[in-house]
C-alpha positions in Angstrom: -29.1 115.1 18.8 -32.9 113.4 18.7 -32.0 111.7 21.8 -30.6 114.7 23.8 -33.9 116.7 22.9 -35.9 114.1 24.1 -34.3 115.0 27.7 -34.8 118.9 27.0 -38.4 118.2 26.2 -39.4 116.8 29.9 -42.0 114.7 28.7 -40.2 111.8 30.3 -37.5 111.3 32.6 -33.5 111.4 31.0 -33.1 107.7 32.2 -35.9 106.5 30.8 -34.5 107.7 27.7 -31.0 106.4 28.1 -32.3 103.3 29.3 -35.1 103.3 25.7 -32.3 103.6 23.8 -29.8 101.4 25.5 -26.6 104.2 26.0 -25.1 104.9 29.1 -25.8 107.8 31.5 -22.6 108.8 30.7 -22.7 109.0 26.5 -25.9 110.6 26.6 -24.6 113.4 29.0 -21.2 113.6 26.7 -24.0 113.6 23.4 -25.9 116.8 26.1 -22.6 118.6 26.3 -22.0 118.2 22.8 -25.0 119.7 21.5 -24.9 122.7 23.8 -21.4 123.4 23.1 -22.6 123.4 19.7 -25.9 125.8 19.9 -23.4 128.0 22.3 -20.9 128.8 19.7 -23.6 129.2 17.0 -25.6 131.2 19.4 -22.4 133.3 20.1 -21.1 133.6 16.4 -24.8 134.3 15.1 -26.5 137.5 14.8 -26.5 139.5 18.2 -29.4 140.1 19.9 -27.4 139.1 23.6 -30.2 139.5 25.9 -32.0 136.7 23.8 -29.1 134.3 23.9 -27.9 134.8 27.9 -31.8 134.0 28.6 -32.1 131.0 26.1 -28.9 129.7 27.8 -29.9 130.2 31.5 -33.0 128.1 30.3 -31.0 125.6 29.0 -28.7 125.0 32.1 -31.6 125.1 34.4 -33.0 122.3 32.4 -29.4 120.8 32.8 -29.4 120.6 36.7 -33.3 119.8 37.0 -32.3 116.6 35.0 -28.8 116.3 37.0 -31.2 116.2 40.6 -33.8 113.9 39.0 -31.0 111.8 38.2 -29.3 111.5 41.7 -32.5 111.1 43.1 
């Protein structure tokens, strides 16, 4: 999870992370998935403030596809 948050963070580019750590593109994105499937159910099953949650998601998948581009690039 330290290692996905890195990525969220922007301090650095995702494959300088990968690369730091020696995993593939590929695990750390599974690891990505993983721990946003994971905050999305506990965002979903926790107390219900929805407007809160939508927003802190759309933030979170932005972040997703500005890391997805700088990736390709």
């Amino acid at each position: 999870m330290a290692i996905v948050l890195e990525g969220l963070k922007e301090k650095r580019s995702v494959a300088e992370i990968y690369r730091e750590h020696k995993i593939s593109q590929t695990l750390y994105y599974r690891w990505w998935d993983k721990v946003l499937e994971s905050e999305k159910r506990e965002l979903i099953n926790g107390p219900s403030d929805d407007n809160h949650y939508r927003a802190e998601i759309e933030r979170l998948q932005k972040i997703i596809c500005k890391q997805a581009i700088q990736i390709e690039i």
